[in-house]
Structures are given as structure tokens and as C-alpha cells.
C-alpha positions, 0 to 999 in steps of 0.5 A: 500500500502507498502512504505518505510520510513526513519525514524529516520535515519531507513528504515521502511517498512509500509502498510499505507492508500493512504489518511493516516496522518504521524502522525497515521503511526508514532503512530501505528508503537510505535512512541508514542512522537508523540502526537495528539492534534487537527488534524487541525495543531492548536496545535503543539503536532504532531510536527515533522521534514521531511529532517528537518523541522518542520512539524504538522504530523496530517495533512502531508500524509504519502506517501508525506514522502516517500524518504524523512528524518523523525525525531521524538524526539526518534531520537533526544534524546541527544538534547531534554533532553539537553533542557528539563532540562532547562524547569525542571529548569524554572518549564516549564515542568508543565504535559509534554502533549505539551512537544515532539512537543514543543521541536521538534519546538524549536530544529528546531527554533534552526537550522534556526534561528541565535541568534533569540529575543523574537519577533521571538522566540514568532513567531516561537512557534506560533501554540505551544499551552500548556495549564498548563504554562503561556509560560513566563517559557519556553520563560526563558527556550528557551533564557537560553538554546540557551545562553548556546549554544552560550557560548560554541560556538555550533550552530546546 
């Protein structure tokens, strides 16, 4: 069946399965940051946003997203690489397998929680499994970059 998505702010017309998940739609029209992992929404790697919040691709419909707003890290490049010079910095980067779903999680983290600990932070990356760090580094990483945000008075 034909739909229409937006995706990345683009109208995108696609034949899709009924039973297909948003992450092989995305995969097989070139959004290749969109990775798999588990295909049971354990792992986060197929994290991206629908109208804005983070949601595991892997086992989201396709045709559930229909009308709605889709966002991949291609959409939000500014951002990411923002934040992943903070990673590179904290040596949180290690191979970068988890690295779009991770960030797609901590960008969203960004715009809904205020001035989050590391209680709320460790709850919000649950799910986000990665297993090159010891997640100390891109805990470093997550407080130092929205530090840097709140310096500058920036709040997504």
C-alpha cells in the first residue's frame, strides 16, 4: 500500500507492508542512522522521534506514522554533532554502533526534561544499551553538554 510520510520535515511517498516496522521503511528508503539492534525495543539503536518523541522504530508500524512528524538524526544534524563532540571529548564515542539512537534519546531527554540529575538522566537512557563504554563517559558527556546549554541560556 502507498502512504505518505513526513519525514524529516519531507513528504515521502512509500509502498510499505500493512504489518511493516518504521524502522525497515526508514532503512530501505537510505535512512541508514537508523540502526537495528534487537527488534524487541531492548536496545535503543532504532531510536527515533514521531511529532517528537522518542520512539524504538523496530517495533512502531509504519502506517501508525502516517500524518504524523518523523525525525531521524539526518534531520537533526546541527544538534547531534553539537553533542557528539562532547562524547569525542569524554572518549564516549568508543565504535559509534549505539551512537544515532543514543543521541536521538538524549536530544529528546533534552526537550522534556528541565535541568534533569543523574537519577533521571540514568532513567531516561534506560533501554540505551552500548556495549564498548562503561556509560560513566557519556553520563560526563550528557551533564557537560546540557551545562553548556544552560550557560548560554538555550533550552530546546
Amino acid at each position: 500500500m502507498n502512504v505518505v510520510l513526513i519525514i524529516n520535515n519531507k513528504k515521502r511517498k512509500v509502498d510499505v507492508k500493512p504489518d511493516e516496522f518504521l524502522l525497515d521503511t526508514l532503512r530501505k528508503i537510505g535512512y541508514t542512522s537508523v540502526r537495528r539492534g534487537c527488534d524487541t525495543s531492548s536496545c535503543g539503536l532504532c531510536t527515533i522521534w514521531v511529532d517528537g518523541k522518542a520512539v524504538l522504530s523496530c517495533t512502531y508500524l509504519t502506517v501508525r506514522a502516517v500524518g504524523k512528524s518523523i525525525t531521524t538524526l539526518e534531520g537533526v544534524r546541527e544538534e547531534a554533532k553539537e553533542f557528539t563532540g562532547f562524547l569525542a571529548d569524554e572518549g564516549a564515542d568508543q565504535c559509534g554502533y549505539c551512537a544515532p539512537g543514543f543521541i536521538m534519546t538524549v536530544l529528546a531527554m533534552e526537550k522534556e526534561l528541565d535541568n534533569p540529575g543523574d537519577e533521571e538522566i540514568y532513567h531516561y537512557l534506560n533501554g540505551n544499551l552500548c556495549r564498548c563504554t562503561g556509560y560513566k563517559g557519556q553520563i560526563r558527556a550528557i551533564r557537560k553538554y546540557l551545562e553548556s546549554k544552560a550557560q548560554r541560556g538555550e533550552k530546546r
